[in-house]
N, C-alpha and C positions, 0 to 999 in steps of 0.2 A: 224400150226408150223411144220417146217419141221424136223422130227428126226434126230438126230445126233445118228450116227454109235457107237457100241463100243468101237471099237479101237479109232474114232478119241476123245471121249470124254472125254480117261484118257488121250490125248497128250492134250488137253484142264486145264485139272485138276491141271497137271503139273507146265501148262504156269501161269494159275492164281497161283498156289504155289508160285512159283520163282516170280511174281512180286508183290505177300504180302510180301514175305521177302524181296525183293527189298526197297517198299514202308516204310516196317519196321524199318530197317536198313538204310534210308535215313531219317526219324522221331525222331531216335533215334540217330543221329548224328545232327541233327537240334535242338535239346532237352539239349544235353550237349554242342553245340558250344553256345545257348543261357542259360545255366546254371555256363559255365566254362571258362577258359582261355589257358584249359586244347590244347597243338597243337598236341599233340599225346596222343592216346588211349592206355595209361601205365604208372606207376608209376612212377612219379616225384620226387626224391632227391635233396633239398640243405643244403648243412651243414653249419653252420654258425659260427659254435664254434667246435675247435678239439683240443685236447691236446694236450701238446708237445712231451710228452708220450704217445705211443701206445702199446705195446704188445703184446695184442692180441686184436680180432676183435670179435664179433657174426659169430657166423655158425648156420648152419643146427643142430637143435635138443640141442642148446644149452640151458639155462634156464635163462631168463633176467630180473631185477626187474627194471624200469622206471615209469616215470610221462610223462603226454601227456594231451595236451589240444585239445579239437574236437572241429573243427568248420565247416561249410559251406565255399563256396567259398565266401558269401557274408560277411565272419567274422561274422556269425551266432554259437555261442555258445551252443553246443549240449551234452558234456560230457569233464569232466577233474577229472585226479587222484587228482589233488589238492587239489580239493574241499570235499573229502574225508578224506584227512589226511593221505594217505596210498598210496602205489608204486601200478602199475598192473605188477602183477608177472607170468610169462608165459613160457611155451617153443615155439621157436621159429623156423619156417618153416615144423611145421609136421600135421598143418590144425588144431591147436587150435586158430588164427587167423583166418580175415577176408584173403584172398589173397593179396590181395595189403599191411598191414601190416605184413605177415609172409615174403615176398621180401621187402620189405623198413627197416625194421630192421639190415638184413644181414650187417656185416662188420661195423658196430659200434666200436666206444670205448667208456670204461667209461667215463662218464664227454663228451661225445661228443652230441653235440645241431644238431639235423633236423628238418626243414621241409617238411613230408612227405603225398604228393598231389596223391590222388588218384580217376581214373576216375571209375562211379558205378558199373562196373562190377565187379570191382575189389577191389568193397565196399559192400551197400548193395541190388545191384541191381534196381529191378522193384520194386519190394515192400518197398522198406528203412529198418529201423527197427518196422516202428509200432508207433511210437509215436514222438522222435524228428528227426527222418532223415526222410525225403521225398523222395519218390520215384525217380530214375535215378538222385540220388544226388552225385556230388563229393565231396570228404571229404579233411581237411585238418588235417594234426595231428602236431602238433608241441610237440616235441618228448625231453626230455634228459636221459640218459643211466645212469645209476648208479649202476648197479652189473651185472654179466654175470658171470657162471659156466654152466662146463657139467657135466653129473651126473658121467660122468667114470673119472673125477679129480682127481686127488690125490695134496696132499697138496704140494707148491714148495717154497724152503729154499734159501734165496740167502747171503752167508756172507757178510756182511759189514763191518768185523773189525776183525781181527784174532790176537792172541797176538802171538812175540814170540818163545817164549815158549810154548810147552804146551805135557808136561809129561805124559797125562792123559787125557782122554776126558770119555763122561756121557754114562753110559750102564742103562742097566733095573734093577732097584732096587734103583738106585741110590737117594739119599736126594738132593735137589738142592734148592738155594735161586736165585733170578734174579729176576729182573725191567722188564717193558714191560710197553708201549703204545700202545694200542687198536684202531683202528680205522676199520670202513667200507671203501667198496674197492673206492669208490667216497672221501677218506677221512676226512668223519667225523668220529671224535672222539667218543669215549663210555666209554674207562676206564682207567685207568695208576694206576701202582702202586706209582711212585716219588709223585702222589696227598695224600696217606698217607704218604708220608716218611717212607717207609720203603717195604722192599723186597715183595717179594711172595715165599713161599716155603711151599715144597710139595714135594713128590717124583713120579717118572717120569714110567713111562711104565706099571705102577700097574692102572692105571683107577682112579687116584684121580682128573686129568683134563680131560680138550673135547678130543677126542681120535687124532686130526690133533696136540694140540700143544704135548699129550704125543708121538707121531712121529719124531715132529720139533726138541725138546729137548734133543733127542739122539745125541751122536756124539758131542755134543759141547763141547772146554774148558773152563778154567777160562779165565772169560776176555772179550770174544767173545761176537762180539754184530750181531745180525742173524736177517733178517726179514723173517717170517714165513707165506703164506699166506693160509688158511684155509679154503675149498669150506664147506658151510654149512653142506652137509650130515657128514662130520667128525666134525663139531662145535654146533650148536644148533637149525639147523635139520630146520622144516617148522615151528616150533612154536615161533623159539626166546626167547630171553626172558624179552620180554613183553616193557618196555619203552627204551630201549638201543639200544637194536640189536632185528632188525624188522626179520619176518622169511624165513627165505632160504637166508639168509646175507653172503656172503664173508665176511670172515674177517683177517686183514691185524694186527699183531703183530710183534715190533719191540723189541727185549729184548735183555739186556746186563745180559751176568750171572754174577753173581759174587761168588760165591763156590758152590760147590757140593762135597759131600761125600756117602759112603755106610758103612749102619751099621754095617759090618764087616771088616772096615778099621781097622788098630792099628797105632801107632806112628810112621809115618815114618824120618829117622834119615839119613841125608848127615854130613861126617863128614869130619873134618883136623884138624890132631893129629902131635905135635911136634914130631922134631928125638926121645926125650930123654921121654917117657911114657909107664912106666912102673910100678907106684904106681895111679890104678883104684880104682873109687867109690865103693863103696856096700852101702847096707842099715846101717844106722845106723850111717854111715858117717857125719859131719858138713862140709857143703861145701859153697864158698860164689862165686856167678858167676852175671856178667854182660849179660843183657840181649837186646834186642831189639822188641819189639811187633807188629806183625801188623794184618790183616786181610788176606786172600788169593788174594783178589785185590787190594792189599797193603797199604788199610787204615791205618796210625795211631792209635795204641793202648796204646805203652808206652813205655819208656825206661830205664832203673836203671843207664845211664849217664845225664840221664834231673834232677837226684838228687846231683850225684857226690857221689856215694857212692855202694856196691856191693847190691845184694840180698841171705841174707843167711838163709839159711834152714839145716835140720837135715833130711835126707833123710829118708824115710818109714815111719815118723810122723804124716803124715797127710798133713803136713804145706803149701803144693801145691797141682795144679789137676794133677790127676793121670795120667795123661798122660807126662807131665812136670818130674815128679818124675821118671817116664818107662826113657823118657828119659836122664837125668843127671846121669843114672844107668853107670858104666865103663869110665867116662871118667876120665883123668888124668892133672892136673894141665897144662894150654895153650893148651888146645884145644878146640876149635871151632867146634862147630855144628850149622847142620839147621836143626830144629824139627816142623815138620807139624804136628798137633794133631785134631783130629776129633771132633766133639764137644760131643760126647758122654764119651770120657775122655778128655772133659775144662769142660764149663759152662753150657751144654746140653742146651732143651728146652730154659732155660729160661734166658741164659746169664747174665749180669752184667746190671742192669740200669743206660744207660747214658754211658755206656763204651765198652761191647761187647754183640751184638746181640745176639739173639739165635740161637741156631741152627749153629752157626758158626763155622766153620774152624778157628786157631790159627795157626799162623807162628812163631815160635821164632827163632832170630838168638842167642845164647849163646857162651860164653865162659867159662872159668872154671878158677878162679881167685886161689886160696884157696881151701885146703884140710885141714880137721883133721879127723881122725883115728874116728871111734868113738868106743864104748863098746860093745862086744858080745850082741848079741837082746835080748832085755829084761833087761837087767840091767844096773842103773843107777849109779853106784857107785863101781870102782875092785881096788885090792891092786896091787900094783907093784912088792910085794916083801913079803916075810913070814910075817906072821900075829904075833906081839908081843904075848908073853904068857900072857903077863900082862896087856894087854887092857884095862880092867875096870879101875883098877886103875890109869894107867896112863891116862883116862879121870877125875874122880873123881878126880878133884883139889883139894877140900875144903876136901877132905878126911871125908866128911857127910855120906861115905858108898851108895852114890844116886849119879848120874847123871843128873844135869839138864839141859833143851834144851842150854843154852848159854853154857855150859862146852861142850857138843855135837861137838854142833856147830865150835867153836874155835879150838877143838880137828881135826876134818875132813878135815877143810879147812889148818891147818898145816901140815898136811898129804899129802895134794895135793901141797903146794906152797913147801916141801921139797922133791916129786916127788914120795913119797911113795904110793901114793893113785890119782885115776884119777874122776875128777865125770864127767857123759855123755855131751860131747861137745855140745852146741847149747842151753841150757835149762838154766834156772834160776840157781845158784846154791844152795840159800836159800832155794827156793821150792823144791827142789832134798832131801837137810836135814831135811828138815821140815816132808817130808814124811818117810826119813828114821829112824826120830827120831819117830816118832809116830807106827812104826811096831815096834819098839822096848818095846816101853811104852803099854805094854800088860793087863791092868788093868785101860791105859788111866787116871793116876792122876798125869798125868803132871810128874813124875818123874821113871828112870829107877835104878831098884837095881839089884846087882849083882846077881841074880836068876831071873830075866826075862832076863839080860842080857846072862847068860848060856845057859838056856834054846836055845834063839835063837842061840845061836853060835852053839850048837849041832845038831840045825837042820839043812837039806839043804839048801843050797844056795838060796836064793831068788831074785826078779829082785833089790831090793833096800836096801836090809838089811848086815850087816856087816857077 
């Protein structure tokens, strides 16, 4: 045999190199043109389904939760999220995919349907996977998109409904009540408050909710209806929770507020006052005023015209919520106000059953029908004019030396009807004498004699005694 040279045997070496790769690479196209229908060696896209809405698309290093069925090009059935019960949740284009998956993703939308065909390089090669993919196999994935965030998200707010008005909008601290439907970003459904009937409240910026909607919550008024929509790491993270909202969920909140307050509100008072006012409420007053009642998002509550008749009260009694009371303080017979009262001076917590929520803001529109004067605080019963010297007597009718409750009685209320004597407007009158007679009757046997009657008269003054 004849020796081949050095030099010419690595120009030999070469030649056979370049036509194994040759040979290779013509075997290897002969391999996928008899496996595929594949005309070009790169990722195949058809979308078959897009939404009418887009918004935004997949990118690079985005994070995307879908469902996918694997098959062969011969409709050979290899892997699907389906068959699991569960999304494949990933990021997308930074080689947590196979290659041809991390580019066939790109530029999706929710709710958007592909077929994405890919030749084995750009699957999984020479070797497949191992078990159900065959070597130099091209894949098909049929793909639908159902959530996409990136992790530098922040949560974005879009109003849908602004009232108005709006005097006032929601800071940090604030009490708020509002409605909300829940859904994931593909829209399904997970939770609504309107399925209780009734609100959701909570207060906002202190950490009592997911940290996107204590965010979203800021800044609204009454009335305002906002969708809110919430990349997971500000809602409930990788874990979810659990049958509802699967984990690393977008989620999509549509809420209408309907009041918010801060517990250091007080009773806020709009008013219009006639020319002619200049005889004001104080405590202690009998005042009778028409009212009108609603809610902050102007529910129906009630009105003292749906009876035909006024609402009257003795102001500093009790007889209303303090807040009601705060305001009917100064006003003067035809004057109108509008009194926003917090629910911490109405009904607090726990409102009215069947009438007004909890937790609720009160609107009253008022007027002031009626005025009476009422009696210095604390006492039920003042003379108009010098006290007879002869008191006792001139009640003791029967001249039995005793006063009994009906001689009392008759005696006081002649007093008042000749204008002598006033007893505290608003209250029973009976009950007024009834108590006055019984501070008198200091031995409690039913009868007053002119030594317990003294007695009291030498003392001071008391809230109901003569």
């Amino acid at each position: 045999l004849k020796r081949v040279s050095s030099s010419r045997r690595t120009v030999l070496q070469l030649r056979l190199q370049k036509a194994s790769l040759s040979l290779s690479s013509r075997y290897s196209r002969r391999l996928i043109s008899r496996n595929s229908t594949l005309s070009e060696d790169k990722v195949q896209i058809k979308t078959y389904h897009k939404p009418e809405s887009c918004g935004r698309t997949v990118q690079v290093s985005d994070y995307i939760r879908y469902h996918y069925n694997g098959t062969l090009l011969d409709g050979t059935l290899f892997d699907s999220s389906h068959t699991r019960m569960r999304t494949y949740d990933t990021y997308v284009g930074i080689g947590w995919l196979i290659a041809g998956m991390d580019q066939g993703l790109l530029g999706m939308c929710v709710g958007e349907k592909r077929i994405i065909t890919l030749p084995p390089f750009l699957g999984y090669g020479e070797n497949g996977d191992g078990s159900d993919i065959p070597a130099q196999a091209s894949l098909v994935f049929d793909v639908v998109l159902l959530d996409l965030h990136n992790p530098k998200d922040e949560i974005t707010v879009e109003a849908q409904s602004l009232p108005d008005h709006c005097p006032r909008k929601s800071v940090v601290g604030d009490f708020m009540r509002y409605h909300y439907n829940g859904s994931l970003l593909d829209g399904t459904f997970f939770d609504s408050s309107y399925s209780r009937n009734r609100t959701y409240d909570t207060y906002i910026g202190k950490g009592y909710v997911i940290a996107g909607m204590d965010q979203g919550l800021l800044g609204v008024c009454v009335g305002e209806r906002r969708r809110i929509v919430i990349p997971p790491h500000l809602a409930y993270g990788e874990e979810g929770t659990g049958t509802k909202i699967p984990g690393s969920a977008v989620l999509v909140f549509d809420v209408h507020i309907i009041d918010f307050h801060n517990p250091s509100d007080t009773v806020e008072i709009t008013s219009v006052k006639p020319e002619n006012c200049s005889n004001n409420t104080k405590r202690g007053d009998f005042v009778k005023y028409h009212y009108n009642a609603t809610l902050m998002d102007g529910t129906y509550i009630g009105s003292t015209h749906t009876f035909g008749k006024t609402y009257d009260v003795v102001l500093g009694a009790g007889q209303v919520v303090i807040g009601m009371e705060q305001g009917l303080i100064g006003m003067c017979v035809g004057e109108k106000r509008k009194l926003v009262i917090p629910p911490h001076l109405a009904y607090g917590e726990r409102g009215v059953d069947g009438e007004v929520p909890g937790s609720a803001v009160l609107v009253f529109d008022v007027e002031l029908v009626d005025l009476e004067e009422g009696l210095p605080e604390g006492y039920m019963f003042v003379w108009n004019s010098d006290v007879t010297p002869n008191l006792f007597s001139e009640m003791d009718k029967n001249k039995d030396a005793q006063v009994d409750a009906t001689e009392f009685s008759d005696y006081i209320l002649q007093q008042v009807k000749e204008g002598k004597g006033r007893l505290a407007p608003g209250f029973d009158p009976q009950r007024i004498i009834e108590n006055m007679y019984d501070n008198q009757d200091r031995n409690k046997d039913g009868r007053i004699t002119e030594d317990e009657f003294k007695l009291k008269a030498d003392e001071a003054a008391a809230h109901d005694e003569l």
